[in-house]
C-alpha positions in Angstrom: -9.4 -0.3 -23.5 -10.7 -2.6 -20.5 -8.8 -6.0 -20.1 -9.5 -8.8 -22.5 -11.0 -12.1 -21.5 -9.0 -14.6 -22.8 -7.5 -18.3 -21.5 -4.5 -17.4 -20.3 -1.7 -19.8 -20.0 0.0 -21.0 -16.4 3.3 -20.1 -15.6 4.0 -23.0 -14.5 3.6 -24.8 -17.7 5.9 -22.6 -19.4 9.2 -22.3 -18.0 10.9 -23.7 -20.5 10.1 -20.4 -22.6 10.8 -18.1 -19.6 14.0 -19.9 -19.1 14.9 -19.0 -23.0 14.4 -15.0 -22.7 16.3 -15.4 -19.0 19.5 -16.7 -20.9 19.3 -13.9 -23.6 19.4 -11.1 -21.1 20.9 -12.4 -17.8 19.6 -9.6 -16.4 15.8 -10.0 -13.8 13.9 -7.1 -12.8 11.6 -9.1 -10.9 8.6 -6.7 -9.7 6.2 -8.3 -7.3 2.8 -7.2 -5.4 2.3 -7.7 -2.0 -1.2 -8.8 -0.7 -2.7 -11.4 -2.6 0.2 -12.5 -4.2 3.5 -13.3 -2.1 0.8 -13.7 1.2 -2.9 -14.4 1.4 -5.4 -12.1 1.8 -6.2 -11.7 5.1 -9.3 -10.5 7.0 -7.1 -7.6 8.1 -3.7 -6.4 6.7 -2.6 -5.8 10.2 -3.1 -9.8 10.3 -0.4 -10.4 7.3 3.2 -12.3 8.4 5.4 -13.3 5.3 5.8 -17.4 4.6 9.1 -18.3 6.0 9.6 -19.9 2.4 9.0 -16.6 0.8 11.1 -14.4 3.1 13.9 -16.6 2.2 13.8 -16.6 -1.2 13.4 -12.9 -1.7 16.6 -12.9 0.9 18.2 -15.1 -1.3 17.2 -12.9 -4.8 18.2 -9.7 -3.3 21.6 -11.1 -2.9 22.6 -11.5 -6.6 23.7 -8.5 -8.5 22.3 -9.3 -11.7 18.8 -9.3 -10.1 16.4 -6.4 -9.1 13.9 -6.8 -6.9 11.0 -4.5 -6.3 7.7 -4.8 -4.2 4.9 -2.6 -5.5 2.1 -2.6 -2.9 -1.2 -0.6 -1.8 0.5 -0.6 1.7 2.5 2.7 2.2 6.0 2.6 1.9 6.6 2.3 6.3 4.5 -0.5 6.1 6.0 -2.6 3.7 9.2 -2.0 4.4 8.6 -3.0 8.3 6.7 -6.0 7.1 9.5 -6.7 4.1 12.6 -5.9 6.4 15.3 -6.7 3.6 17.8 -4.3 2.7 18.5 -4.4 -1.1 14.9 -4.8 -1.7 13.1 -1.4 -3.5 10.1 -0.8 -2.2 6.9 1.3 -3.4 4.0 1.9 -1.6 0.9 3.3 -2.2 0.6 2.2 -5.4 4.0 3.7 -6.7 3.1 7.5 -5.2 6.3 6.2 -2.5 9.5 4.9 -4.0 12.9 3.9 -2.6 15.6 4.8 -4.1 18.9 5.2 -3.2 17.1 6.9 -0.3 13.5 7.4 0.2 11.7 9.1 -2.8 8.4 10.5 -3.3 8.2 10.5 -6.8 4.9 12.4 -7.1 6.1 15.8 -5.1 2.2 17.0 -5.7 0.7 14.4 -4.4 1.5 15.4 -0.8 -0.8 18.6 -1.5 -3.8 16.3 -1.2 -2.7 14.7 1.9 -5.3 16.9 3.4 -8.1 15.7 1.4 -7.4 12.0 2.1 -7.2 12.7 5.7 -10.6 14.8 5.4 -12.5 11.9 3.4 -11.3 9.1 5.6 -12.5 10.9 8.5 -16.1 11.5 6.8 -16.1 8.0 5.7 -15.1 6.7 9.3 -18.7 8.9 10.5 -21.4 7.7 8.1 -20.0 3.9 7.4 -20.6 3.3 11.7 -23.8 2.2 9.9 -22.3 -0.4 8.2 -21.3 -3.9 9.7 -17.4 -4.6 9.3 -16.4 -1.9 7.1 -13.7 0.5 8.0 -11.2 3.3 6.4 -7.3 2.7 5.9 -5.9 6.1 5.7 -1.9 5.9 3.8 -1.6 9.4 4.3 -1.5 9.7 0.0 -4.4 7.3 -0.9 -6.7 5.6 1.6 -8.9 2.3 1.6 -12.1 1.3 2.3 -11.9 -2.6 3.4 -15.3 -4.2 3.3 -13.7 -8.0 3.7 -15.9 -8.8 6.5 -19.4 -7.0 5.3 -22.3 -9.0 5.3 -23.3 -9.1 1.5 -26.6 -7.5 2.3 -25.0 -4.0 3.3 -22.6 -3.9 0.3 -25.0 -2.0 -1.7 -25.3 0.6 1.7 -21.4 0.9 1.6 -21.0 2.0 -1.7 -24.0 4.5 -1.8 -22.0 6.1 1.1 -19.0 5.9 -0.2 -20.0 7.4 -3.6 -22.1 10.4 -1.7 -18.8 11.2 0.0 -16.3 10.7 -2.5 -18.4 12.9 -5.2 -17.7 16.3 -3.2 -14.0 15.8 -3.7 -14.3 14.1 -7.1 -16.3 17.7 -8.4 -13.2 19.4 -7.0 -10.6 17.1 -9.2 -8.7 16.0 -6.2 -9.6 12.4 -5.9 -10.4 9.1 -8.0 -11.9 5.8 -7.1 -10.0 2.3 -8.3 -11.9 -1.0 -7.3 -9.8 -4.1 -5.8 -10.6 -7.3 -3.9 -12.9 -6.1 -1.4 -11.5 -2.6 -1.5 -12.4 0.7 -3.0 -8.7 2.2 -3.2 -8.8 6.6 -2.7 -6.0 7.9 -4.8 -5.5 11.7 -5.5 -6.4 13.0 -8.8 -3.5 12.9 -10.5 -1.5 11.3 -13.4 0.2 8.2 -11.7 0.0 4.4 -11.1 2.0 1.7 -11.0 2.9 1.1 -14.4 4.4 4.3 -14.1 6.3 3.4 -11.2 7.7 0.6 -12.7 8.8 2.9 -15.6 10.3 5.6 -13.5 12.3 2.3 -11.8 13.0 0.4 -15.2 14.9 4.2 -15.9 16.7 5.0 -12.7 17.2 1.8 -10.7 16.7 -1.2 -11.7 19.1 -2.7 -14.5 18.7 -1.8 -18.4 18.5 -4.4 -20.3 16.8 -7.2 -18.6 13.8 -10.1 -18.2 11.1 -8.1 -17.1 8.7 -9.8 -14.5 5.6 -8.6 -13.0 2.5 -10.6 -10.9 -0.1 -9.3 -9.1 -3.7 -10.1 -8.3 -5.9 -6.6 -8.3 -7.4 -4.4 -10.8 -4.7 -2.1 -9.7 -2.1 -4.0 -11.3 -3.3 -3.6 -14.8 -2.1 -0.7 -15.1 1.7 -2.1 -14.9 0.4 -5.6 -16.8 -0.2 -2.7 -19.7 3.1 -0.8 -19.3 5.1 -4.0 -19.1 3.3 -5.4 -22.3 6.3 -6.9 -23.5 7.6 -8.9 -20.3 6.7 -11.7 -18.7 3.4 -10.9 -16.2 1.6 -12.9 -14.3 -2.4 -12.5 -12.9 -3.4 -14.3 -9.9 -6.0 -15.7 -10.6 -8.7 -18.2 -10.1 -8.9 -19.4 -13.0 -7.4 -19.1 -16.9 -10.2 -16.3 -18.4 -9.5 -13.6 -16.0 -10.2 -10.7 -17.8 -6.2 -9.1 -17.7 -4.1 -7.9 -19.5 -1.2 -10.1 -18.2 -0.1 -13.0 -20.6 -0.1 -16.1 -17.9 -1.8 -16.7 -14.6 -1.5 -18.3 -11.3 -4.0 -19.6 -8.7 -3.1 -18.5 -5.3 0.4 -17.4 -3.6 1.6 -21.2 -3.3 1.7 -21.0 -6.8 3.9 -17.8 -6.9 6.2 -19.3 -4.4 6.6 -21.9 -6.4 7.7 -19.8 -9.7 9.6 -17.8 -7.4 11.9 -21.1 -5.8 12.2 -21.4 -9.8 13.5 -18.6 -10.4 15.4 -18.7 -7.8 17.3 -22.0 -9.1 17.5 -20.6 -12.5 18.9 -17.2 -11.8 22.1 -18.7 -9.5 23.1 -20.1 -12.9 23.0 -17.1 -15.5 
């Protein structure tokens, strides 16, 4: 089922209840997006530096045992964790196809049989998008991206005819799928994994048992782990309160997150 529109309720106004379910567990596994969430989106991702307030508080998390910490990102795994740089942090990239564990883990062993692919459609996408104004292809190696940040408006409609002409030859061969985000269509390889999954695979091998549960992110490629975590405490960046989600609160913008996060910062150093 897609995500409901409903008004959704601010974090921020709620703490008080978050602070009860804390206090029963003790535990946090505190799983976070990158873009969009903990920094801005930016015209280009190269163009991204991490809030000297929000380096410090994930420094600060990482540094209590009874708290996980994961960052689950678009980005591939390299390029969060050079952006990150924090050991005791889990990182996984594209989309949770790339997870850390106790040592770098790709989860998905058969996704690295479509490396190929990606690397064959971002080089035919590179060719016929020359046509169109701002637009250009992020290959990760396992997924790629097609940014379109900086289009004009008028050539959106060019973009994703050539994008779909493209896409279709490997989509008839079940090797790719399309996912839409903020100014992005996202090329992942045809197979049975996202990041609610992820987050499940970590909830089961790394991150602590029985625990508070937190997830926020701003994309359509976060529902999927809103949906798996159905029961925790997740959190849409959004606009506005009737987001269509499945995340039970929201946020406006990454100030906002930083702000929860100095929260639970506070509130964790005293379970």
């Amino acid at each position: 089922m897609p995500p409901e529109k409903r008004k959704l309720k601010k974090v921020l106004d709620d703490l008080d209840t978050i602070e009860t379910q804390l206090l029963k567990r003790k535990n946090v596994n505190l799983f976070l997006d990158f873009d969009g969430t903990l920094v801005p989106i930016a015209q280009s991702p190269d163009n991204v530096t991490v809030p000297h307030e929000v380096y410090s508080i994930l420094e600060k998390l990482r540094g209590y045992d009874h708290v996980f910490v994961a960052i689950i990102t678009g980005r591939s795994f390299d390029n969060i964790k050079k952006i990150i740089n924090l050991r005791g942090i889990h990182y996984a990239g594209n989309h949770g196809l790339e997870i850390s564990g106790v040592k770098r883990t790709e989860i998905v062993p058969n996704a690295s049989q479509v490396v190929r692919s990606i690397r064959k459609i971002s080089d035919d996408l590179n060719k016929v998008l020359l046509t169109v104004p701002g637009a250009w292809v992020e290959n990760k190696s396992l997924t790629a991206s097609v940014h379109y940040r900086t289009v004009p408006t008028s050539h959106i409609p060019e973009l994703n005819r050539l994008v779909g002409e493209i896409a279709s030859r490997y989509i008839d061969r079940g090797l790719i799928k399309l996912k839409r985000g903020i100014k992005v269509i996202e090329i992942h390889p045809k197979i049975e994994w996202h990041r609610g999954k992820a987050i499940r695979w970590m909830q089961k091998n790394i991150a602590h048992k029985r625990a508070t549960n937190i997830y926020i992110g701003d994309d359509e490629t976060d529902e999927d782990a809103f949906k798996a975590l159905n029961s925790a405490i997740t959190v849409r960046v959004a606009r506005d309160a009737r987001v269509k989600t499945e995340a039970h609160y929201y946020v406006n913008n990454p100030i906002e997150v930083r702000f929860f996060l100095q929260w639970l910062l506070d509130k964790v150093a005293t379970l």
